[in-house]
C-alpha positions, 0 to 999 in steps of 0.5 A, a space after each residue: 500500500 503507497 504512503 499516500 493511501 495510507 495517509 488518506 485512510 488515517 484521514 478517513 478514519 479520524 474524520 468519521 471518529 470526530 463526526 462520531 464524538 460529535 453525534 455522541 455529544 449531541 446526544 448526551 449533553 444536557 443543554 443548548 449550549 453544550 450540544 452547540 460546542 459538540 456539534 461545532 468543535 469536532 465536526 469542523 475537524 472532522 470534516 476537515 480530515 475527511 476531506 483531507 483524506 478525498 484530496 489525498 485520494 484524488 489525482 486533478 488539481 482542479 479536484 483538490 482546489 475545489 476541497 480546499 475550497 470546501 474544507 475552507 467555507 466549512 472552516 469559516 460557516 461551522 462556528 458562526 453558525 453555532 454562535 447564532 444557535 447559541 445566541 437564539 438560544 440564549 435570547 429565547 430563554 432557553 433553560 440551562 442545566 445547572 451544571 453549566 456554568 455562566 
């Protein structure tokens, strides 16, 4: 197996384990603004790996600028999309669980 295939599977690999911890963290924590982090931080990396992993795989330039375009929209709409999740959350009144903090 050639180096770049390896590394392209690594990449596959920890994307989707990231998408997995943020679905997970989706589930299980308790309030608004916790599943927002969960839902931001590691999905942002996360898809950032898998499509590291696709430009790896591919063999155009042309492909590999189109996934770093993607790979850099999705690094700049991720957390001001959760910031305003967050923020209509927080306007609305959104109960808290005790356990987080101000």
């Amino acid at each position: 197996m050639p180096a770049s295939e390896l590394a392209a599977a690594v990449a596959l690999l920890a994307g989707a384990a990231l998408c997995l911890s943020g679905a997970i963290g989706l589930q299980r924590f308790p309030d608004i603004l916790v599943r927002m982090h969960a839902a931001a931080k590691p999905v942002s990396l996360g898809i950032v790996l898998l499509l590291a992993g696709a430009a790896l795989r591919v063999h155009g330039a042309h492909d590999v600028l189109e996934i770093v375009l993607i790979a850099a929209l999705q690094l700049v709409t991720t957390p001001i999309a959760a910031h305003m999740v967050g923020r209509a959350a927080w306007r609305a009144g959104e109960p808290l669980d005790p356990r987080t903090r101000r």
